[in-house]
C-alpha positions as CSV (number, residue, x, y, z in Angstrom):
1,X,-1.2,-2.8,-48.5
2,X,2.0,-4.0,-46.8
3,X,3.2,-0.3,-46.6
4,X,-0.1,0.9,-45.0
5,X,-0.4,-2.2,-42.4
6,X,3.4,-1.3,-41.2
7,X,2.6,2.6,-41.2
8,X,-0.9,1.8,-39.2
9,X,1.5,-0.7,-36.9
10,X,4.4,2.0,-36.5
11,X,1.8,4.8,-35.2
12,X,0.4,2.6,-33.0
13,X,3.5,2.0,-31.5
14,X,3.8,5.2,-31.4
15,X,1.0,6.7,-29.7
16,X,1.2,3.5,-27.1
17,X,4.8,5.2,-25.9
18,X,3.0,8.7,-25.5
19,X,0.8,9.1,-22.3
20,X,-2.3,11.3,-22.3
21,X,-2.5,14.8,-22.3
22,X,-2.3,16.1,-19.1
23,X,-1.6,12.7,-17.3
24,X,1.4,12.7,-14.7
25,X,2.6,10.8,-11.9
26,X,3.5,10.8,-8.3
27,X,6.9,9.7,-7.3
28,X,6.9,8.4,-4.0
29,X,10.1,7.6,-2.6
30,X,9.7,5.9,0.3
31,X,11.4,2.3,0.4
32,X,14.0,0.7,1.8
33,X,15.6,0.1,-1.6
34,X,15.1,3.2,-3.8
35,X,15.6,2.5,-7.6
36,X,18.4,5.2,-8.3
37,X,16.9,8.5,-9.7
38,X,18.2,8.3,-13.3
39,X,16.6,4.9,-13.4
40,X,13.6,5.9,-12.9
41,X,13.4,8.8,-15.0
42,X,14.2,6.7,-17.9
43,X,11.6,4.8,-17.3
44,X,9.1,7.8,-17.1
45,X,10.7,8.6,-20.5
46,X,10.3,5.6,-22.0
47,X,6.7,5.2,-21.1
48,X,5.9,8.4,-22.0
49,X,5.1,10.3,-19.0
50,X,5.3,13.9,-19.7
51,X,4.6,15.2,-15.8
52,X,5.9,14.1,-12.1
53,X,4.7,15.1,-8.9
54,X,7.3,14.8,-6.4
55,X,6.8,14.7,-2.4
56,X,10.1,16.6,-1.9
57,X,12.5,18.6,-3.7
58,X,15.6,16.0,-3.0
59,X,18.9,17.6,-5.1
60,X,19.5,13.9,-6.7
61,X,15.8,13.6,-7.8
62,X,15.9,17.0,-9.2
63,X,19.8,16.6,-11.1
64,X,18.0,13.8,-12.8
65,X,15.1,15.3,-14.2
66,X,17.5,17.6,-15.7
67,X,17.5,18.6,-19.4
68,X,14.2,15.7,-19.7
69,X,11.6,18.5,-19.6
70,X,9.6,16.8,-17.9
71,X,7.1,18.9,-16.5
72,X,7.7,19.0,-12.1
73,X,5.8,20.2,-9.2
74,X,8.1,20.1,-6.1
75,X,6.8,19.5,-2.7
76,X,7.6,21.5,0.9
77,X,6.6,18.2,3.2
78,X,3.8,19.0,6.4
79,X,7.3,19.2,9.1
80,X,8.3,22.3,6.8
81,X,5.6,24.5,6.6
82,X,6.1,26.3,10.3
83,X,9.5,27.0,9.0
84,X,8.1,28.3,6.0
85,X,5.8,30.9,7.9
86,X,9.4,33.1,7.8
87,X,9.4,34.8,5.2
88,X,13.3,34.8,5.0
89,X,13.1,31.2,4.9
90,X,10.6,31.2,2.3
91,X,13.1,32.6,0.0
92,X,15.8,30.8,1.0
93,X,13.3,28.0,0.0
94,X,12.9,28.9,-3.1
95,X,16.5,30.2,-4.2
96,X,17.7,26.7,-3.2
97,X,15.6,24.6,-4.2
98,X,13.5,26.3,-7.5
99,X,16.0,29.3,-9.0
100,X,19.2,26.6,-8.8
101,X,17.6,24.4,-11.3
102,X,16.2,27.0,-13.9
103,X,19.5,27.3,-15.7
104,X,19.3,26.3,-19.3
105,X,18.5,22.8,-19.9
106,X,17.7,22.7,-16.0
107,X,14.5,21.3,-14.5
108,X,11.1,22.4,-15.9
109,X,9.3,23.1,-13.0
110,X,5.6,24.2,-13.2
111,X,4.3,24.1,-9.6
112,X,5.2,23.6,-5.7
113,X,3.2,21.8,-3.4
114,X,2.7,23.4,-0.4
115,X,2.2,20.3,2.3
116,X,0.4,17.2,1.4
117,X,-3.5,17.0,2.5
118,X,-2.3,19.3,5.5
119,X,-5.9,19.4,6.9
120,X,-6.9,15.8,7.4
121,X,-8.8,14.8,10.2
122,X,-6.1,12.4,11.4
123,X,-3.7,15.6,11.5
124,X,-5.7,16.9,15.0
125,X,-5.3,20.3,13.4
126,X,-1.6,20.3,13.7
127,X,-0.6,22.0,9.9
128,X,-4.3,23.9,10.7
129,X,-2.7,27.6,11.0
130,X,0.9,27.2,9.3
131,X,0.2,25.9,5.9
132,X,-1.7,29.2,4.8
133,X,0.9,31.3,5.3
134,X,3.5,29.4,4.4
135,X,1.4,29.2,0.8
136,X,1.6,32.9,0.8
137,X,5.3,33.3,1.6
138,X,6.5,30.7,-0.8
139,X,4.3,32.4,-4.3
140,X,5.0,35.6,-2.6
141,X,9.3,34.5,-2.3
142,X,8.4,33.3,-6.3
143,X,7.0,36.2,-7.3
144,X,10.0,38.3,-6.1
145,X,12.4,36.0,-7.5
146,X,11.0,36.7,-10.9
147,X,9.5,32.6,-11.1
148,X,5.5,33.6,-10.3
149,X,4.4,33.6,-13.9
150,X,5.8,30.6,-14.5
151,X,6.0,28.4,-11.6
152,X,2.6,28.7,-8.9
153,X,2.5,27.5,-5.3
154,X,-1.1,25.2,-4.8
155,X,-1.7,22.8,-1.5
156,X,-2.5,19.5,-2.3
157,X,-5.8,18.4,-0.6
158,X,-7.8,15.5,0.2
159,X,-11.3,15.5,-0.3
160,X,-12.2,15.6,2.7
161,X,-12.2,19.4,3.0
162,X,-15.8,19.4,1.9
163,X,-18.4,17.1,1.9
164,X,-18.9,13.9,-0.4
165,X,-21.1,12.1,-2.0
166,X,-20.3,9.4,0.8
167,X,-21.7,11.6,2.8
168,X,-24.8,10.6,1.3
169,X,-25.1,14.4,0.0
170,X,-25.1,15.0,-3.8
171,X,-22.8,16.9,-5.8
172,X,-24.7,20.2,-6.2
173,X,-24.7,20.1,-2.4
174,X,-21.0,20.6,-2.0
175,X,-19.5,22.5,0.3
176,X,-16.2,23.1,2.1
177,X,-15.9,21.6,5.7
178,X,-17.8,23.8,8.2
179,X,-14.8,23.6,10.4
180,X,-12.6,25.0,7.9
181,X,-14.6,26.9,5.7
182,X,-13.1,30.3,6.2
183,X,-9.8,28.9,5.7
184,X,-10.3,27.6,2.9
185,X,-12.1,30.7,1.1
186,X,-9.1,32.5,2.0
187,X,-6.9,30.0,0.1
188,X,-9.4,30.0,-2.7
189,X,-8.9,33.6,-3.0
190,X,-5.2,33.9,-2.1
191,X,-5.0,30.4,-5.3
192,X,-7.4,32.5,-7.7
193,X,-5.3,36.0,-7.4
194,X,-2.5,34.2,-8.8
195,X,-3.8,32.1,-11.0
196,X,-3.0,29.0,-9.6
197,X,-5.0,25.7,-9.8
198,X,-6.9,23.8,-6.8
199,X,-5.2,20.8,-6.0
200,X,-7.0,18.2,-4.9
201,X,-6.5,13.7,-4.2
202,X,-9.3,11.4,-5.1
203,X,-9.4,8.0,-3.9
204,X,-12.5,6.1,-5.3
205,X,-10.1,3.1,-3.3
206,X,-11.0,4.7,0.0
207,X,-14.4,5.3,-0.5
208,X,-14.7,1.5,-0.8
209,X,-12.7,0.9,1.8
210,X,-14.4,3.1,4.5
211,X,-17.7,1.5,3.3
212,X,-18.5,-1.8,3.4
213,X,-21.9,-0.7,1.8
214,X,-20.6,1.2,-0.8
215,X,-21.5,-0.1,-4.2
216,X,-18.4,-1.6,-6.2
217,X,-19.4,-0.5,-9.4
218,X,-19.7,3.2,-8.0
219,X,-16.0,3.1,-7.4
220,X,-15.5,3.0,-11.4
221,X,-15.8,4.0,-14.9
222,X,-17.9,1.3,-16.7
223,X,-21.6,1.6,-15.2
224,X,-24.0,0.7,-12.8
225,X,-27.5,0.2,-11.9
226,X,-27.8,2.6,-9.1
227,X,-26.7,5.8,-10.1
228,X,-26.7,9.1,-8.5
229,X,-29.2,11.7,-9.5
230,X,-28.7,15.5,-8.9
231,X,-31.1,17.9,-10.1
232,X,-31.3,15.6,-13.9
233,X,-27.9,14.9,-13.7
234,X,-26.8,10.9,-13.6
235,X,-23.4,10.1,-12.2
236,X,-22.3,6.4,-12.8
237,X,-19.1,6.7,-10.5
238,X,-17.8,8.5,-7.5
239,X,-15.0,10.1,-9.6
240,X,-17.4,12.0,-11.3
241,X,-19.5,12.8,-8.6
242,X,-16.6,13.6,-5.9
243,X,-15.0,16.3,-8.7
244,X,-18.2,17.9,-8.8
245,X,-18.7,18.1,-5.2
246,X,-15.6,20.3,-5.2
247,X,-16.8,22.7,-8.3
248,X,-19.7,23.5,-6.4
249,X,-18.0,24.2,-3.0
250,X,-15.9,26.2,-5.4
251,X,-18.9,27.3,-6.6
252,X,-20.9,28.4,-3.2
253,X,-17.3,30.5,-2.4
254,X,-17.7,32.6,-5.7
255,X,-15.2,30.8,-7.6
256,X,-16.6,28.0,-9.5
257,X,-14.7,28.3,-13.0
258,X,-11.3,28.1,-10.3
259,X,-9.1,25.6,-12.6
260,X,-8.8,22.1,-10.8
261,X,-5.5,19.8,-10.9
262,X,-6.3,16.3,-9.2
263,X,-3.4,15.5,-7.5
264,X,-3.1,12.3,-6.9
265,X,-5.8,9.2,-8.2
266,X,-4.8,5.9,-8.6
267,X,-6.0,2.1,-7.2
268,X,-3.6,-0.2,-5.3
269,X,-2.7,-3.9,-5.9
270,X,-2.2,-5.6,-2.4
271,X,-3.2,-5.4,1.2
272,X,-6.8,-5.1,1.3
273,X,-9.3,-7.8,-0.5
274,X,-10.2,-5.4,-3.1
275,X,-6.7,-3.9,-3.6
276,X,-5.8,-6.8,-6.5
277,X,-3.8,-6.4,-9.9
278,X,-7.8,-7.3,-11.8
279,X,-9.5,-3.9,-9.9
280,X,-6.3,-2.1,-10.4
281,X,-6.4,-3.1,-14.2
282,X,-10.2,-2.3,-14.5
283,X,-9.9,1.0,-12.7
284,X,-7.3,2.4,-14.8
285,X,-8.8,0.9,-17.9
286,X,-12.1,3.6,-16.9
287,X,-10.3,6.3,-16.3
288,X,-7.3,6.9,-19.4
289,X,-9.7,6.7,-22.1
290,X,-12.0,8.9,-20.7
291,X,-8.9,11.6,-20.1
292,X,-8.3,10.7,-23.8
293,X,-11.3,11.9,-24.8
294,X,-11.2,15.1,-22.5
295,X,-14.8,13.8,-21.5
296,X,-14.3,15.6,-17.8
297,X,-17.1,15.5,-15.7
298,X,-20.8,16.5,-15.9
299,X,-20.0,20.1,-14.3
300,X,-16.7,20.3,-15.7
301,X,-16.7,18.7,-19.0
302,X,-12.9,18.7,-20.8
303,X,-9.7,18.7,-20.8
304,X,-8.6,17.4,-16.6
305,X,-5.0,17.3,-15.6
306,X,-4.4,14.0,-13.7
307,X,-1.7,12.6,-11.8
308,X,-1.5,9.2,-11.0
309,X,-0.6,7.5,-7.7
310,X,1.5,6.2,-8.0
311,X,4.3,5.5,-9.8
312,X,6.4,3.3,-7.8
313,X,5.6,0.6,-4.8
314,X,6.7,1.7,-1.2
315,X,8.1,-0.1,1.3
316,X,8.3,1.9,4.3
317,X,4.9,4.2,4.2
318,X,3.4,4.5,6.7
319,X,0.3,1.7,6.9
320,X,-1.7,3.6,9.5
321,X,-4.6,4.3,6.5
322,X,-4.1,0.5,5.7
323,X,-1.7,-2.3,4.5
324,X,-2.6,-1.0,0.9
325,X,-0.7,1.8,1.6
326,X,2.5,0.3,0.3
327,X,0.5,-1.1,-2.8
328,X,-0.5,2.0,-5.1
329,X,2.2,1.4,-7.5
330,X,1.6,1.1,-11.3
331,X,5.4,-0.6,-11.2
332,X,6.6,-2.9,-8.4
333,X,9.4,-1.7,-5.8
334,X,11.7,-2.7,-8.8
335,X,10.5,-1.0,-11.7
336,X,8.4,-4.2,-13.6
337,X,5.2,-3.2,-14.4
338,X,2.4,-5.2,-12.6
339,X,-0.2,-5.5,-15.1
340,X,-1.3,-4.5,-18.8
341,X,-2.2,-1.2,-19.4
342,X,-2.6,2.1,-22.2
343,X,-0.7,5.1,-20.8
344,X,-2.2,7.2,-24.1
345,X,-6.1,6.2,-23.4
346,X,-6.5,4.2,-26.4
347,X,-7.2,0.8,-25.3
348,X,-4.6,-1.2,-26.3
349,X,-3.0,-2.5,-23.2
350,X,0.4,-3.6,-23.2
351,X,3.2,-3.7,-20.6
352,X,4.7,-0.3,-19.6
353,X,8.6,-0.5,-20.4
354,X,10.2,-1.5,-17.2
355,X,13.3,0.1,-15.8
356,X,16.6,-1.0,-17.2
357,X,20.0,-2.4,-15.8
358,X,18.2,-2.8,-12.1
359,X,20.8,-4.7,-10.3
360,X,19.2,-7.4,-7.8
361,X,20.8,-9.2,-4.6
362,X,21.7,-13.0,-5.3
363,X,18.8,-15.1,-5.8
364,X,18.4,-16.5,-2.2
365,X,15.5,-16.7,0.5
366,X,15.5,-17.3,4.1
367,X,12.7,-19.5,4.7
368,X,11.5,-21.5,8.0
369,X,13.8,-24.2,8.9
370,X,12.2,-27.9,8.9
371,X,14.4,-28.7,11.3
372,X,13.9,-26.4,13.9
373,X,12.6,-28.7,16.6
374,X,11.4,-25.8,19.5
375,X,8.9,-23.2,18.1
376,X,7.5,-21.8,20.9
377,X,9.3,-18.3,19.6
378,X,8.1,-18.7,16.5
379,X,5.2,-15.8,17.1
380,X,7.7,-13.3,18.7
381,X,10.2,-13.9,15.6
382,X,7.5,-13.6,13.1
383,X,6.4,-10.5,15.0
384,X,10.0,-9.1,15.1
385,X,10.3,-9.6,11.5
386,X,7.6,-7.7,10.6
387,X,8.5,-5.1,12.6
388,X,11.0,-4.3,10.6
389,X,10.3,-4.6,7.0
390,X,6.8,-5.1,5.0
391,X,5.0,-7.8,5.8
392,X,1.7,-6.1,4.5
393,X,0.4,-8.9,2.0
394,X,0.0,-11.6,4.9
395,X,-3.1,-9.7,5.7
396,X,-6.8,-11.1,5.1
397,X,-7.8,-11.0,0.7
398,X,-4.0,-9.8,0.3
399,X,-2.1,-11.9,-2.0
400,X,0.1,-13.6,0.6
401,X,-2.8,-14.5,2.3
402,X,-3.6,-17.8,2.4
403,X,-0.2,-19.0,3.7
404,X,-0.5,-21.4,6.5
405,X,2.1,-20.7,9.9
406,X,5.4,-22.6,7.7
407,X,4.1,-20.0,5.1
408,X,3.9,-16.9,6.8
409,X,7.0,-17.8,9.2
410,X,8.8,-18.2,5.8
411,X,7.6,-15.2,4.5
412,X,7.9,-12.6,7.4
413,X,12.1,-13.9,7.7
414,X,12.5,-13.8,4.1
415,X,11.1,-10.3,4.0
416,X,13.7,-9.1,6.9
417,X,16.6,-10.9,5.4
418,X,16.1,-8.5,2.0
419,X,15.5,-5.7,3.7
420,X,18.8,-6.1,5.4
421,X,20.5,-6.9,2.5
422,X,20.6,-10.5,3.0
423,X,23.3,-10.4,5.5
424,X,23.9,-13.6,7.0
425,X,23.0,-12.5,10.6
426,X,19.6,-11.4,9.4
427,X,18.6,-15.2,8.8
428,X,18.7,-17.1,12.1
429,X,16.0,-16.1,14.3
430,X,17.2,-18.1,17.0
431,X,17.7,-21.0,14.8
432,X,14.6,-20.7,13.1
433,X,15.4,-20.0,9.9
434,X,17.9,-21.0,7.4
435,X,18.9,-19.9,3.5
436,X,17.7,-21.5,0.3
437,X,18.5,-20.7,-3.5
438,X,15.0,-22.6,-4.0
439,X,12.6,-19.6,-5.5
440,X,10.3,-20.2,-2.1
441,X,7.4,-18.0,-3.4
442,X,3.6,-20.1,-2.8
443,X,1.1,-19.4,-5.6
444,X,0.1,-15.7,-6.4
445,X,2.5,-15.0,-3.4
446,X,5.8,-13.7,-4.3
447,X,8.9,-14.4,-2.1
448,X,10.9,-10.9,-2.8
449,X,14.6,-10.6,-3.8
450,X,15.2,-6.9,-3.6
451,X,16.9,-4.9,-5.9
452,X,21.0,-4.2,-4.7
453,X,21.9,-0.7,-2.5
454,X,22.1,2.3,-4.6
455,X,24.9,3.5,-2.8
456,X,28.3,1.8,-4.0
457,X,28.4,0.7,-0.3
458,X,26.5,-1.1,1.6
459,X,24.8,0.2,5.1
460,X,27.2,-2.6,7.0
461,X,30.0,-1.4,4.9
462,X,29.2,2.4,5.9
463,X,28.6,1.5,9.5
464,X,32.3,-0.7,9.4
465,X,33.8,2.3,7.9
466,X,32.3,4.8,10.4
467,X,33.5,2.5,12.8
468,X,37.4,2.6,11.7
469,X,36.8,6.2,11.6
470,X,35.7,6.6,15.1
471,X,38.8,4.3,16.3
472,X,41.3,5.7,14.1
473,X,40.7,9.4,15.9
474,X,40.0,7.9,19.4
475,X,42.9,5.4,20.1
């Protein structure tokens, strides 16, 4: 009995450290303080994470995924796709930044992301006639290369290039975007002659959050009394019923059995009032088990491949969609995991193994100072601040916020002064603020101390030494 209860221990260990079949992550890199590369593929080994979606193809990302094969799709960003509409450039693309990295033991990549969500709204049709083509040159520059068998070019795209169930339409109903429509049937067919997958990014997070009427439940996996009904079909959430949406405007085009990657899902933990670690938690607790099971969806029951979004917190996004933009993390900006959670699908929610050897600044704050006798600046300084670095959870049903003025003041300075590396200079706000080694976080509101420079030198250090440079050559 002893040897049975440590065998039935061991495997579940085991299967905890092995993430579903099919499930990936993105890799956003977007911070002010980027966890070095190695770092954090470690940590995608150590938890198990078999795939990664990148946003670029940066050399230092790709050097450390390296010999790990892990599974990669690299990404041409929307500011590249015009030049990619040359062909010459398209295969200058691809020779540096595919064929360099399939040497033996190299990077095991499996797709390229042409753009990301090129056609939203937002966008005023500004990637509206480049990203085709440059879809076509890049599979067409793999294909010569000898990689098209192997490695396929698909365009990540947000669902709003057809209709939704938001829309108060119902699945069977779907249907690309009338204002896009022939555009898209020609990607469909151009994706379908070379047998690559539709990529498309579900947010159930969004629908919420454009809605204020949107059911809560609908926005996940574990019921609810108002379901949607579609010719005998029930959907309990909008997961299900988005997916589908796309199969039949998939469908409607003559393509229906196209295969379907979703490229990016995922629920964030901070800067809305229902972005919180217990929705976050619930979300993902819906979704794994049912990839576990290969349950699919209603018109496309089986195996799905998934990517998460994301992996890592980020800084400096943009927060023009919202403050929660900086929030989709499944690991803070430091690599500690936020909340329990199965990887494999199986229930049995632990902590994800956080990053190793992550080297922080010295456990100081800057904080308000009690003393400060004239603060009729205060706003400006506050405003300042948050200019320039992430003030995001001081907004309304964020976690930061129910800080009173001292509070916020506190927070928006401290938030600068790591962001600049806690340079002395970066903590005075017109003698506003002073340093503390007292932990100054309030409550459920954390008072940051950001990880140390990944470069051996720090930006005040480069800046000095391009200084010297410039005098050395000028005097």
């Amino acid at each position: 009995m002893t040897r049975l209860w440590f065998l039935l221990v061991f495997f579940s260990v085991l299967l905890g450290s092995i993430a579903v079949e099919g499930l990936g992550v993105n890799w956003g890199t977007m911070a002010t303080h980027k966890l070095p590369p190695n770092t954090v593929v470690q940590m995608m080994k150590d938890n198990g994470i078999k795939k990664v979606k990148l946003f670029d193809a940066d050399q230092n990302t790709m050097s450390a995924l390296a010999g790990t094969e892990i599974e990669v799709m690299v990404a041409i960003p929307n500011d590249q796709l015009a030049v990619m509409n040359d062909y010459g450039r398209a295969k200058d693309w691809v020779k540096r930044n595919i064929t360099r990295y399939l040497f033996n033991g190299g990077v095991n990549i499996k797709y390229v992301a042409v753009g990301n969500e090129p056609f939203l709204a937002s966008y005023n049709n500004s990637f509206l006639n480049v990203t085709f083509p440059a879809l076509q040159n890049i599979q067409d520059a793999l294909n010569e290369a000898g990689h098209g068998d192997s490695i396929k070019a698909t365009v990540p795209l947000n669902a709003d290039v057809y209709n939704s169930p938001s829309d108060n339409s119902v699945p069977s109903a779907g249907r690309f975007r009338s204002d896009i429509s022939d555009l898209m049937t020609q990607i469909v067919q151009f994706l379908n002659k070379n047998n690559a997958p539709f990529t498309v990014n579900i947010y159930p997070f969004l629908s919420l959050y454009a809605n204020e009427n949107f059911p809560l439940d609908f926005a996940f996996f574990d019921g609810t009394p108002n379901p949607l009904l579609d010719n005998g079909i029930q959907y309990n959430n909008v997961f299900d019923a988005n997916f589908d949406t796309l199969v039949s405007a998939l469908k409607a085009v003559g393509f229906g059995e196209m295969p379907i990657l979703v490229g990016e899902v995922g629920w964030p933990t901070d800067g809305d009032k229902n972005a919180n670690v217990g929705l976050a938690q619930r979300f993902y607790n819906g979704l794994l088990p049912r990839l576990a099971a290969n349950k699919g969806t209603p018109l496309r029951p089986g195996y799905l491949e998934v990517y998460l979004f994301g992996l890592i917190d980020e800084d400096a996004k943009s927060i023009a969609p919202g403050n929660f933009e900086r929030h989709w993390g499944i690991f803070r900006y430091d690599g500690q995991p936020k909340y329990q959670m199965d990887l494999s699908g199986q229930g049995q929610n632990t902590f994800l193994v956080a990053a190793k050897n992550v080297k922080y600044l010295p456990q100081r704050w800057c904080v308000l100072n009690p003393n400060a006798e004239d603060l009729s600046k205060l706003g400006e300084n506050i405003n300042f601040a948050c200019t320039h670095s992430d003030c995001t959870a001081l907004g309304y049903g964020s976690s930061c916020g129910n800080l009173d003025t001292q509070g916020n003041a506190s927070y928006a300075f401290n938030m600068y002064y790591q962001a600049q590396n806690q340079q002395d200079l970066s903590c005075n706000f017109q003698g506003l603020a002073m340093v503390t080694t007292q932990n100054a976080s309030q409550g459920n509101c954390n008072f940051t101390i950001q990880i140390s420079p990944s470069s051996p030198l720090a930006p005040s250090l480069i800046a000095s030494a391009i200084l010297l440079v410039v005098v050395f050559f000028f005097v």
